[in-house]
C-alpha positions as CSV (number, residue, x, y, z in Angstrom):
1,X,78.1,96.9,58.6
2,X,77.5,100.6,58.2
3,X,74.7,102.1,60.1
4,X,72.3,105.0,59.9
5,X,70.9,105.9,62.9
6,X,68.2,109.2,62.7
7,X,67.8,111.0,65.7
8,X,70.5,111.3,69.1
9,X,68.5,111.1,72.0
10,X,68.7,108.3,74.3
11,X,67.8,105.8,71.9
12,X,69.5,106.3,69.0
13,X,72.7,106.6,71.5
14,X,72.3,103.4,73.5
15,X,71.9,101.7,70.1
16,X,74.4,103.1,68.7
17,X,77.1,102.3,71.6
18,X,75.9,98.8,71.4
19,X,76.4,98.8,67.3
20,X,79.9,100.2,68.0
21,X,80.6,98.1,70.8
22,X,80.2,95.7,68.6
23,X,82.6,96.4,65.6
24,X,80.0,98.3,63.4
25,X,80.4,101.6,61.5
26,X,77.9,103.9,62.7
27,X,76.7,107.6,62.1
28,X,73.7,109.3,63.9
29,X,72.2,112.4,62.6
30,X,70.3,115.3,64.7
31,X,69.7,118.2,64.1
32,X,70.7,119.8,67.6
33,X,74.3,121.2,67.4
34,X,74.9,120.4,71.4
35,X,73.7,116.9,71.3
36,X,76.0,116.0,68.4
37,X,78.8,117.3,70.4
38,X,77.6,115.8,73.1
39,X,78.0,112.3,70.8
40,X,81.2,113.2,69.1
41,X,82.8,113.8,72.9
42,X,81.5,110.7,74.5
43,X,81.2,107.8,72.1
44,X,83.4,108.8,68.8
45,X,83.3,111.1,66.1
46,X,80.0,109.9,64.5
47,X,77.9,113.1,64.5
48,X,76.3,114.1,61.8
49,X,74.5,117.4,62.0
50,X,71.5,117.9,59.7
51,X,67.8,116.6,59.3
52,X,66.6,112.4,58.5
53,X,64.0,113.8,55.9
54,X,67.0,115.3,54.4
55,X,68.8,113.5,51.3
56,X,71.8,115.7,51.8
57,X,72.0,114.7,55.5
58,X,71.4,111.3,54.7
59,X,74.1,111.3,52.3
60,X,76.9,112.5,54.4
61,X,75.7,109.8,56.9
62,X,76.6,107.5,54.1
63,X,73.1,106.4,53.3
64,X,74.7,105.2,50.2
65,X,76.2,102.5,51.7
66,X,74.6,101.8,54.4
67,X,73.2,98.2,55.4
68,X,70.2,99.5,57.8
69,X,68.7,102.5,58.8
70,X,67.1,102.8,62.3
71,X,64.7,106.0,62.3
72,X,64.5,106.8,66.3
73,X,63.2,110.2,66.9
74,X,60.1,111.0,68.7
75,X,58.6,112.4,65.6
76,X,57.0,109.5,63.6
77,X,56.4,111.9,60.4
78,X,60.5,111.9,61.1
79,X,61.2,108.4,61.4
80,X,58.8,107.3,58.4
81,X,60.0,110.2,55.7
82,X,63.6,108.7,56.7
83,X,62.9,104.7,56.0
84,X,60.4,105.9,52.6
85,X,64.0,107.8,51.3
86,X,65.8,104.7,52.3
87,X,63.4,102.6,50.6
88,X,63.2,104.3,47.3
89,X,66.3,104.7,47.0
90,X,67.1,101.0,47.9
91,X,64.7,99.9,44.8
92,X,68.1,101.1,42.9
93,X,70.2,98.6,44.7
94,X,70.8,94.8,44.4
95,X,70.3,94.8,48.1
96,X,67.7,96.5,49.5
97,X,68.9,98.6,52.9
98,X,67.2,97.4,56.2
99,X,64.7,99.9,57.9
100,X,63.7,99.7,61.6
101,X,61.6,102.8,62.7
102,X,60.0,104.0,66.9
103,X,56.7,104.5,66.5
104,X,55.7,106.7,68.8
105,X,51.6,106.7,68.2
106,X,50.0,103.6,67.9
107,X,47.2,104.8,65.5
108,X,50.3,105.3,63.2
109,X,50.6,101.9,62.5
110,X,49.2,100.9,59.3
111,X,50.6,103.8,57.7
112,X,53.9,102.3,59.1
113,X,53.3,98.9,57.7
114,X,51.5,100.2,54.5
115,X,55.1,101.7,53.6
116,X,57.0,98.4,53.9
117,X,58.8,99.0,57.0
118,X,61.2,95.7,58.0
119,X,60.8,96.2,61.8
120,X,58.3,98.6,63.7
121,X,59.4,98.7,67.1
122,X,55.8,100.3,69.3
123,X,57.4,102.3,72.4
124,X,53.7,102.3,73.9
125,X,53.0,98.7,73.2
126,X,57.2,98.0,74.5
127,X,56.5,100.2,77.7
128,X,52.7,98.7,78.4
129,X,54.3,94.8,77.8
130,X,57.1,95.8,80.7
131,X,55.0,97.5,82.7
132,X,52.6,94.0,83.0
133,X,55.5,91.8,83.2
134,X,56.7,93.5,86.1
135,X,53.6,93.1,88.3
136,X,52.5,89.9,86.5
137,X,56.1,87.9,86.2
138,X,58.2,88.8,89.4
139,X,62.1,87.9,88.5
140,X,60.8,86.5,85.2
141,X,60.9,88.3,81.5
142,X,59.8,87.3,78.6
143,X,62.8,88.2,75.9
144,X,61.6,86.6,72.9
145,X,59.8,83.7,71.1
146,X,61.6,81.7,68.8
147,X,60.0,81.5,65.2
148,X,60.8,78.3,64.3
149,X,59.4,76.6,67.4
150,X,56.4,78.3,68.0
151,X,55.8,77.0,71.8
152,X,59.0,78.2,72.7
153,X,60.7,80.9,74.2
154,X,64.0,82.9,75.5
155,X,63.4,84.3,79.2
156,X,65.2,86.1,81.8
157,X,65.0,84.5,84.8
158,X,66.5,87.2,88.0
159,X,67.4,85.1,91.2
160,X,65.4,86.3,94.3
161,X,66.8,87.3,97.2
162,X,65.1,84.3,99.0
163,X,68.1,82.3,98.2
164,X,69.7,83.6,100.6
165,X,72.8,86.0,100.5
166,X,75.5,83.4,100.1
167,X,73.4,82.0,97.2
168,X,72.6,78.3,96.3
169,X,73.7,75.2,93.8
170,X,71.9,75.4,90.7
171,X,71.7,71.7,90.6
172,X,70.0,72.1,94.2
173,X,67.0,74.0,92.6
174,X,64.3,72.7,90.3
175,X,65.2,74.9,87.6
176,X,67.0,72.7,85.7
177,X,64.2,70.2,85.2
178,X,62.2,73.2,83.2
179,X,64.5,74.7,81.6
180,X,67.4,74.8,78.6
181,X,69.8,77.1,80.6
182,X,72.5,78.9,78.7
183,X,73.3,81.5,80.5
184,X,74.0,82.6,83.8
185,X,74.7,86.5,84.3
186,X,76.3,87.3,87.5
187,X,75.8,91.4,89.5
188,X,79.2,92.0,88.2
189,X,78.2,91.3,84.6
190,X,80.2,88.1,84.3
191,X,79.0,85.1,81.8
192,X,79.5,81.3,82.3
193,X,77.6,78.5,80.6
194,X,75.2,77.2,83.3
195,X,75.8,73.8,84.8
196,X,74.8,72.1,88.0
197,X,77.4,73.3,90.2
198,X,76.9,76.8,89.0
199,X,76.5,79.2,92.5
200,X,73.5,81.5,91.9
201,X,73.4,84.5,94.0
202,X,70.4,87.1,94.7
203,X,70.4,89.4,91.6
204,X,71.9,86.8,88.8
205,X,70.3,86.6,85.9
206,X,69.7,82.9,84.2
207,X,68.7,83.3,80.0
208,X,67.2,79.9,78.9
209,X,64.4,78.7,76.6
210,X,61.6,77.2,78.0
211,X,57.7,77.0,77.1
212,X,54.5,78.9,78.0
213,X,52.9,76.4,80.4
214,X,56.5,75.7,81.6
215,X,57.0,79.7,82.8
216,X,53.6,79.4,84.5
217,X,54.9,76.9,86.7
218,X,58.8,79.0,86.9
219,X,56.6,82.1,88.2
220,X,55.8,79.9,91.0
221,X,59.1,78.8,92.0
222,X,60.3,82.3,92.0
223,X,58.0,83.5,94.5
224,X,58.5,81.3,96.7
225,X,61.8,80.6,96.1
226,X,63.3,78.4,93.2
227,X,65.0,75.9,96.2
228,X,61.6,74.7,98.1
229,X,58.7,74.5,95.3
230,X,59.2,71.0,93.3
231,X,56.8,70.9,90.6
């Protein structure tokens, strides 16, 4: 896929390493000759120098055949002139482009919506939802629900360091009994498919699908330790 990304702050970079990483064509445009250098130097020659309300700019990006635009910039007049020029011009295409815009200011968001916007990502609403899960949910996040089965959910579940430091048997915990487990992510960023043998250490990461009442009752494990609290 080819994408568009507007705007190459920290954002628009990390998304775009991730794109690349991932064997996507990407270009990002700025409008800040150092920062585009700064891009062309350190993750590939996909710079584009100009402005996202420009059609110009957004040509030489390759707006033209592009799959998705993502509008990142912390100007929303920015990120929503960018996704309208994508839009109009994808009422000229068989397949309409993708647009995924920041919004920066909450009070934006019906104008957001009212302009047909695929995907509004809310930085304010993103940061405040964080910022409650990390008092609320100790070692627990919430990722995502899953559409299609509306009392489910994907979660992160970080080991505590009350398992000690040489770690424990996940078939020794409770865990298991709670969850769908199908991932374990290990401090050195390795990946294995979760089974009871699995060591988990302080710091791993299990990703599994569970339900709401179900993450209630993981929040009290992981307090006081996933290997003494049977539920």
């Amino acid at each position: 896929m080819h994408i568009v990304i507007i705007g190459g702050g920290k954002i628009g970079i990390s998304i775009a390493e991730w794109l690349l990483a991932a064997g996507n064509e990407v270009a990002i445009i700025d409008t800040d000759p150092q920062r585009c250098k700064y891009i062309d130097n350190n993750i590939g020659m996909v710079s584009v120098l100009g402005d996202g309300t420009n059609w110009d700019s957004l040509t030489n990006a390759g707006i033209t055949r592009c799959d998705t635009i993502i509008a990142t910039t912390p100007h929303d007049y920015v990120n929503l002139i960018a996704c309208q020029l994508a839009i109009d011009y994808s009422k000229e295409l068989d397949n309409a482009i993708t647009t995924i815009a920041v919004l920066n200011q909450s009070d934006k968001i019906e104008l957001f919506n009212l302009l047909g916007i695929n995907t509004i990502i809310n930085i304010n609403e993103t940061l405040l939802k964080e910022l409650m899960e990390s008092f609320s949910v100790p070692g627990l996040k919430h990722l995502m629900p899953i559409p299609e089965q509306t009392d489910k959910s994907i979660i992160s579940i970080r080991i505590p360091r009350e398992v000690g430091l040489h770690g424990v048997r996940l078939g020794d915990t409770n865990l298991l009994n709670h969850i769908e487990a199908y991932l374990v992510i290990t401090t050195d960023g390795s990946t294995s498919h979760p089974t009871e043998e699995t060591m988990i250490k302080p710091g791993d990461q299990i990703v599994a699908v569970t339900t709401a009442d179900i993450e209630d009752q993981i929040r009290e494990m992981l307090v006081s330790g996933p290997y003494e609290t049977q539920v």
